[in-house]
Structures are given as C-alpha cells and as structure tokens.
ZAMARGU-4260 file (C-alpha; in steps of 0.2 Angstrom, whole numbers, plus 5000, padded with zeros to 4 digits):
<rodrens>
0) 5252/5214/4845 | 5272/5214/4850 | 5279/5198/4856 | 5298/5204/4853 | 5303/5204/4873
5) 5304/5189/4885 | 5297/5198/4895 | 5282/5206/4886 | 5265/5194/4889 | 5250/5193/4877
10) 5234/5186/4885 | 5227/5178/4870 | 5207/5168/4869 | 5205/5151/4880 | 5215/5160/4895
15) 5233/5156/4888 | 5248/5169/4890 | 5258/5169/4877 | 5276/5173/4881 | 5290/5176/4869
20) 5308/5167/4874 | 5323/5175/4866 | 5334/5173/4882 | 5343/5156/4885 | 5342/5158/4905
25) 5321/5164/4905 | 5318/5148/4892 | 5328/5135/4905 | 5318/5142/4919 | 5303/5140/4908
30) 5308/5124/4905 | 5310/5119/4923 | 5294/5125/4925 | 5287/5111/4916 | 5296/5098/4924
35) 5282/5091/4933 | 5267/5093/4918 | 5258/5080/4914 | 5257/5086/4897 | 5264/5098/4885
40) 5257/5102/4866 | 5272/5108/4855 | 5273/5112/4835 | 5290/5119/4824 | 5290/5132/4812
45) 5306/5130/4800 | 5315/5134/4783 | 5319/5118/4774 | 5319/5122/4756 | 5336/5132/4757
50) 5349/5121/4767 | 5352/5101/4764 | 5347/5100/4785 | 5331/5110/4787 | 5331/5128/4799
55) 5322/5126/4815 | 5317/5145/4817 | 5303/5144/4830 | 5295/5134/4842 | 5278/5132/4850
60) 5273/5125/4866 | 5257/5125/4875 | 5255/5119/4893 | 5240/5122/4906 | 5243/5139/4911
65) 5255/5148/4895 | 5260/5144/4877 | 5279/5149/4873 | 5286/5156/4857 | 5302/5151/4857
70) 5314/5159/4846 | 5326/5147/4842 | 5337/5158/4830 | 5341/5167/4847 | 5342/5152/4860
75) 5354/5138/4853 | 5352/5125/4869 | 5337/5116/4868 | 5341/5100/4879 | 5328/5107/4893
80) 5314/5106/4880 | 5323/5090/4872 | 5323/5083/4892 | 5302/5085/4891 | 5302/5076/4876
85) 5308/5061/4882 | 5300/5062/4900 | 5286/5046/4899 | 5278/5056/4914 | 5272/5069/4900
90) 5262/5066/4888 | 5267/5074/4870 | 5254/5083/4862 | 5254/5087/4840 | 5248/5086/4826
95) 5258/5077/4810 | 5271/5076/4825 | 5279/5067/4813 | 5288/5081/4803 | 5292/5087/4818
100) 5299/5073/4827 | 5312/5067/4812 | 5318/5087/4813 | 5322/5086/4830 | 5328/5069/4826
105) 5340/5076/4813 | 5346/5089/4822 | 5347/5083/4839 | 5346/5065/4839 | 5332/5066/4853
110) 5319/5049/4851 | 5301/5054/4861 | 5292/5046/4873 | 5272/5046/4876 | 5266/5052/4861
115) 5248/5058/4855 | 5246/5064/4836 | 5227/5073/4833 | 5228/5070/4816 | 5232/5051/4820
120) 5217/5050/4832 | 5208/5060/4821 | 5208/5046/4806 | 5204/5033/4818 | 5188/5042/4824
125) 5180/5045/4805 | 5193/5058/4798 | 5202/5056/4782 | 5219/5054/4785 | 5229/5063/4786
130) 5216/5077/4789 | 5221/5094/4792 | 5223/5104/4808 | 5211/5120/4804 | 5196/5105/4796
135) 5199/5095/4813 | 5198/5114/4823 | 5183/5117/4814 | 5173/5100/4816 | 5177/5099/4833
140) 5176/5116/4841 | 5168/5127/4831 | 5181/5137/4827 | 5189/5144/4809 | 5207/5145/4808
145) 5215/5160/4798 | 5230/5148/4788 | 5236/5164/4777 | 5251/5163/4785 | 5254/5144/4782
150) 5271/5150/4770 | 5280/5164/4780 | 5297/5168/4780 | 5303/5161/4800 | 5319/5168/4798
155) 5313/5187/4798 | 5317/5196/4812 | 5306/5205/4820 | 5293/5189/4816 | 5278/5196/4807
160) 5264/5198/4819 | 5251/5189/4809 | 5263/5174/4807 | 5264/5174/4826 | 5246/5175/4828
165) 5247/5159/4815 | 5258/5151/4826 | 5248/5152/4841 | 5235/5146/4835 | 5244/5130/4829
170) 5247/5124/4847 | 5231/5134/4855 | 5216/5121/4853 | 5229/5108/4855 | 5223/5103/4873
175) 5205/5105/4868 | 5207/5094/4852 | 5216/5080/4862 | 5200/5080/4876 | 5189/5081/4863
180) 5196/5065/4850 | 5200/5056/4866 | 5183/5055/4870 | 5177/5049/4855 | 5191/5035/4856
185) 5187/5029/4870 | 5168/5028/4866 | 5175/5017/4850 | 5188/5006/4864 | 5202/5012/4851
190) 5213/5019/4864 | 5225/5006/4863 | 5226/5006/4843 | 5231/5026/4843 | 5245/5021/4857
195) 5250/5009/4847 | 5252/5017/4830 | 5260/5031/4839 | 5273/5021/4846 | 5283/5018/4831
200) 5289/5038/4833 | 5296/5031/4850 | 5307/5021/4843 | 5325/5027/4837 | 5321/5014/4820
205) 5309/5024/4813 | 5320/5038/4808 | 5334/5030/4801 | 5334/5034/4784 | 5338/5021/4772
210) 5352/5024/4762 | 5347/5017/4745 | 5326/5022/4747 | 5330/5033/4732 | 5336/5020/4722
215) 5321/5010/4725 | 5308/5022/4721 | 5308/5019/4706 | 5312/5002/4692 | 5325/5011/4683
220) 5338/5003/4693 | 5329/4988/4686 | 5335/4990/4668 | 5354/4992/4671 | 5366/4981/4671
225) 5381/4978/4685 | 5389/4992/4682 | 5375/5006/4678 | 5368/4999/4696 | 5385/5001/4705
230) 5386/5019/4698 | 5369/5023/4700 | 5371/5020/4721 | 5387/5030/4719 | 5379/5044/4711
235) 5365/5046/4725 | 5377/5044/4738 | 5387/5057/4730 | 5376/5069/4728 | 5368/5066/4747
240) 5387/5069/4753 | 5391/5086/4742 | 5372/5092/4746 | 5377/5089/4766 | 5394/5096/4765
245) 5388/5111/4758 | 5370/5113/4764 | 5361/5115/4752 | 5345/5104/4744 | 5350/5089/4735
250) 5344/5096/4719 | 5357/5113/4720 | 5369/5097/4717 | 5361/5088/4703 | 5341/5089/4700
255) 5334/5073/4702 | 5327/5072/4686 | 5343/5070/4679 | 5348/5056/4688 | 5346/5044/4675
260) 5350/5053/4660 | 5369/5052/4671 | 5368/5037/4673 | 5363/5033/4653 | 5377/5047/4647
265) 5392/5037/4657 | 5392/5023/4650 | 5395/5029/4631 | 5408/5043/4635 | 5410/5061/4636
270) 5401/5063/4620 | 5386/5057/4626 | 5385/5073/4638 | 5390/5084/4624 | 5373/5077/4613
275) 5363/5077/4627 | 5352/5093/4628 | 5341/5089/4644 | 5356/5089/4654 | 5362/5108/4658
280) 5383/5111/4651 | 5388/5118/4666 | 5381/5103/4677 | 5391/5089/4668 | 5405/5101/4663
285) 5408/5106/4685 | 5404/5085/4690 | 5409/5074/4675 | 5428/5070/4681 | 5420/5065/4697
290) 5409/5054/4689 | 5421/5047/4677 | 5432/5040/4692 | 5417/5033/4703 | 5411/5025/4687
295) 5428/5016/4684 | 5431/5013/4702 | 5428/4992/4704 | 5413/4987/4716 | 5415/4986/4734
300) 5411/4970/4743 | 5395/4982/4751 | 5389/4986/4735 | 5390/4969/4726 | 5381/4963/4744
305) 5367/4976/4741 | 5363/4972/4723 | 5365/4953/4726 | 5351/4956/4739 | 5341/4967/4726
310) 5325/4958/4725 | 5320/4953/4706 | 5305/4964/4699 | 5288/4956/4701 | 5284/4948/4685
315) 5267/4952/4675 | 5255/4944/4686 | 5236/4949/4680 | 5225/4936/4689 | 5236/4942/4706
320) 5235/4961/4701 | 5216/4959/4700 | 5215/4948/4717 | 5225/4960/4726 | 5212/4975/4721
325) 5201/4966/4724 | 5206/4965/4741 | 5213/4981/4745 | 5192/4986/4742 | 5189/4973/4755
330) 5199/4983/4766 | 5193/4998/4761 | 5176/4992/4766 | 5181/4988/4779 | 5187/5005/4788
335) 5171/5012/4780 | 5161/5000/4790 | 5172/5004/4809 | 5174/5022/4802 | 5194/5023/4801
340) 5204/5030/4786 | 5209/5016/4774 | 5225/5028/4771 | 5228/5025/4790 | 5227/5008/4789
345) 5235/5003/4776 | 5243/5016/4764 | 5242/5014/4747 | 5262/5015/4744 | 5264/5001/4757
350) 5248/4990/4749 | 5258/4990/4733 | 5274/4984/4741 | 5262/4968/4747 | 5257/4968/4729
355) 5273/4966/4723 | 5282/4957/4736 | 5295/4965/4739 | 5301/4976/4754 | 5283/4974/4763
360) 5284/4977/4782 | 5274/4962/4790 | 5270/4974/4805 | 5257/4981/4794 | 5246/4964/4796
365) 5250/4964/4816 | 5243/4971/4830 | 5226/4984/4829 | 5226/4982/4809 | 5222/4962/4811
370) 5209/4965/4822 | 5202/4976/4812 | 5204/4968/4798 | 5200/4951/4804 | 5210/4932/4802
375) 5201/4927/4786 | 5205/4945/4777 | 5224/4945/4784 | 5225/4927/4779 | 5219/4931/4761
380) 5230/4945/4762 | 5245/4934/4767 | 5245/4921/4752 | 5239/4931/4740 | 5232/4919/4729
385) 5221/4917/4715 | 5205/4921/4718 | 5188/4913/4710 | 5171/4920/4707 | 5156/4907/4708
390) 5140/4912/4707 | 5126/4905/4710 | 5107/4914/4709 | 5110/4931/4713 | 5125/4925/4727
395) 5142/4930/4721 | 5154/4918/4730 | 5174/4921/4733 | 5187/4909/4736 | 5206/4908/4738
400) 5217/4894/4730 | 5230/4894/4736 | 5246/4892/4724
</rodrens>
C-alpha cells in the first residue's frame, strides 16, 4: 500500500477511500467538502515525549463516503478542519477525544461543539472505563485490531505503511461503533447522561490548566514553611517557563523527582547541593544562581494570596475514612447494579478529594450522577458523617449522624 500522493486513492474494507492530503489547497477543498456532514469521526497521531508542546504529525478523519490522512508535517493551516470542529450541525465522533481535544486546544485554542466519545458511551453501557478502542472493536463488531503499531515514529517520512494501516483503522469502525453504543444507550434512556458528560469538552474551562496542580499533587508543600512554599511555586513555575521557551519536556529542565530535594537543599546553602548525591552536579551547578535569587526574592501579593487560600491538610480522621469507604462501595454497587463504570462515575482521584475536603468539584454530585446515585446516597455523600452499625437479627442497619 502507498498512500504518499494526494492524489493516490486506496479503497480499504467497509467501502471507505482513503486519501492521503499532503497539499494545503486539495485538504481545503476536502474540507469544504464536508461543510454540510452531519457528522465527522476524527483521531491525532503525535510526538509528545520530545518537545514541552507536543507534535501533531498526522490526522485522521472519517466521514460517509472517504477517511482522510492528513499529513499535518506538510499542511500547516488547519482552520477548515478547526471550522468543522466547532460547527454544532456536526456531530464529532472519537474515541478518548480527550487527548485530542486539549492538543488541538494547545495548539490552536479551538473549543469543540457536539461531541460523542465511544469510550465514554462505552462505560455507560457495561464497559470498564476507560475501555480501550481494539476491546470495544472487538465486542461490538466482531473484528480484531492489529495495535503493533500503537508506538511508531509519526515524524518519519515516507509514513510506515503498516502504521498507516494502524491509523486507518483508528477512525475506520468509528461510525459503526457510534450506531452500534448508541443503540444500546438509548435502550438504557442514557442518551442525555453521555451528552452531558461530554459536554464538559465544549467548554473553554476544561482545558485551562491550573497553574499550581503540581504543587498540590502531593502534601509535600504541606511540610514547609512560608518561604520553602513561596520557593516551591517558583521553582515549578520556572521550570514550566524554561521547559516552554526551549521546548523541550519539563523534566530535560529539572526531573521531577528532584523537586523537593531543591527545595530541602535551598534553604541550608550551597553546601547542601554539594552533600547531596541524588541531585546530579551538573543540574544544580547550571540552575543554582537562579534559584538562589527566586529564593531570596520577597513574596508577591499573588503568592501570599494563594498560600493564604491553601486549604489546611485533613486531619486523621479514622471513623470518617471508614464512612467514606464505606460509601464509595455503596456507589460502587451501585453502577454494578445500572451497569455503568464506577471509574466513570466517580473517579477514584476525585472520591478522595471528597474524602478529604478539599478542592472537590460539587458538579460531580449534579446532574446524571445524582440520579444515578439517588438523594439519600448524594445526601450521605454530602455530610459525610459518622456512620453506625446496628444490628439486629441477621438485619445490619446503617445510619448517619450528622456532626
């Protein structure tokens, strides 16, 4: 197979040509050609472990009569494809869009419209979540995907052929997949709840990256004092800025894991680095004036609003840590019962912000997850509050007291 030419067709399985676009003017016309579509499946092929802002390389799309290789190396101006995206008269097609969807976001600051992620619908149709394309492929059409070339190198030219098979096949049974977990939706009246969990990828919101997440990921930030914390947020910030400026990953800057044993060394002085053996000589060597200044530098009004804003660690609790496991196998139970994915629902990273009760997005108790869950188990959820075991005979009764 030899997709090199804009002009060169391939006629693959389930009646698609397959075009390769390498030309900007034969990838507007194919663009305009889709104006009027009432939908579209697209997928990305790029490089992101080399570069601080990832290389889009290739792009798929699949409409009713073609799918389109785009060669995005060769064709720079994407605003016709960009245009579709955000056309609510067509309907978006992927599967885990979202990867995709904060790319383009990245790179072109382009928000979609009328959205529909397979693996999304997947998990609210029995699927773990998130389930993989080739398992969903396989389950639903009968067909095995070759995934060998799930790692190939996008930035070759000529493309690998196999990889461009791979490709194809990525946005092929795209269609067919969305007839297919569409059916099953609305046999299960859960329409609504995929429209609404997609939704929060039409809003510019969900890809504004906060600035201090790495910060938070962690309690080390916990265990410093005013300064270490004000040097700590600098030191992220700095390496996010050096990492942008000279595209390349963060960690070509400073490896993460190094973070805090910085932050630890600062405060006692260039002979701390000298003792330190984790940290590598030419690192601190190359960055330690630098971080002597933003260590001495006094506090902005920004950052002494921040920490005063930093919510207080969650004190040992055991009776509440107990409570809210115990809940979170209620929801569990829950979704096994309506056969949605608990991770869908409610992901483990966001339970534990509840848990803790700090930085929890109330959203996550709203719309087609109350129902779901039901008043009395978004109530419990709410307050979580003590709860007590009584039983009687072989009847093991719950209650909440509220504190």
């Amino acid at each position: 197979m030899r997709l090199q030419s804009a002009n060169f067709y391939y006629i693959c399985p389930m009646n698609y040509q397959v075009r390769y676009l390498e030309d900007q003017t034969e990838f507007d016309l194919a663009m305009q050609a889709l104006q009027n579509a009432p939908w579209i499946g697209f997928d990305t092929e790029f490089v992101g472990e080399k570069t601080y802002v990832p290389v889009l390389c290739l792009l798929q799309i699949v409409s009713e009569q073609e799918i389109l290789l785009v060669d995005v190396l060769r064709i720079k101006n994407l605003d016709a494809f960009l245009e579709l995206l955000k056309r609510p008269e067509i309907l978006k097609i992927t599967h885990a869009g979202d990867n995709d969807y904060r790319l383009l976001y990245q790179l072109y600051g382009v928000v979609p419209v009328h959205t529909f992620d397979t693996q999304i619908a997947a998990g609210f149709v029995g699927y773990n979540y998130p389930a993989g394309f080739a398992r969903i492929v396989e389950r639903e059409l009968s067909v095995t995907l070759a995934k060998s070339h799930t790692v190939a190198d996008w930035e070759a030219r000529p493309i690998d052929p196999k990889a461009l098979e791979y490709a194809i096949e990525d946005v092929k049974y795209l269609p067919a997949l969305h007839h297919r977990l569409t059916g099953k939706l609305k046999r299960r009246h859960r329409e609504s709840w995929t429209q609404e969990e997609n939704r929060k990828w039409e809003t510019e919101a969900f890809y504004v990256a906060d600035p201090y997440r790495e910060v938070l990921a962690g309690d080390f930030v916990y265990q410093l004092d005013f300064r270490d914390k004000i040097f700590l947020l600098r030191l992220y910030a700095w390496r996010r800025e050096k990492a942008a400026a000279a595209n390349v990953p963060k960690d070509a800057i400073l490896q993460g894991k190094h973070i805090n044993t910085v932050v630890k060394s600062m405060r006692h002085g260039l002979q701390a680095f000298r003792n330190n053996r984790t940290l590598p000589e030419n690192v601190w060597k190359k960055h330690q004036s630098d971080w002597e200044k933003m260590y001495k530098a006094p506090a902005t009004e920004s950052e002494r609003a921040w920490l005063q804003a930093l919510p207080a660690p969650a004190p040992d609790d055991p009776e509440k840590e107990w409570t809210m496991e115990m809940l979170y196998h209620f929801i569990k139970k829950q979704c096994l019962e309506h056969e949605i994915s608990a991770a869908l629902l409610f992901p483990r990273g966001d339970f534990n912000k509840l848990k803790s009760g700090n930085d929890f997005d109330e959203s996550l108790l709203q719309g087609w997850r109350a129902e779901l869950l039901g008043a009395n188990l978004v109530d419990w959820l709410q307050k979580a509050a003590e709860m007590q075991i009584k039983w009687e005979g072989d009847a093991c009764i719950l209650t909440m007291r509220e504190v």
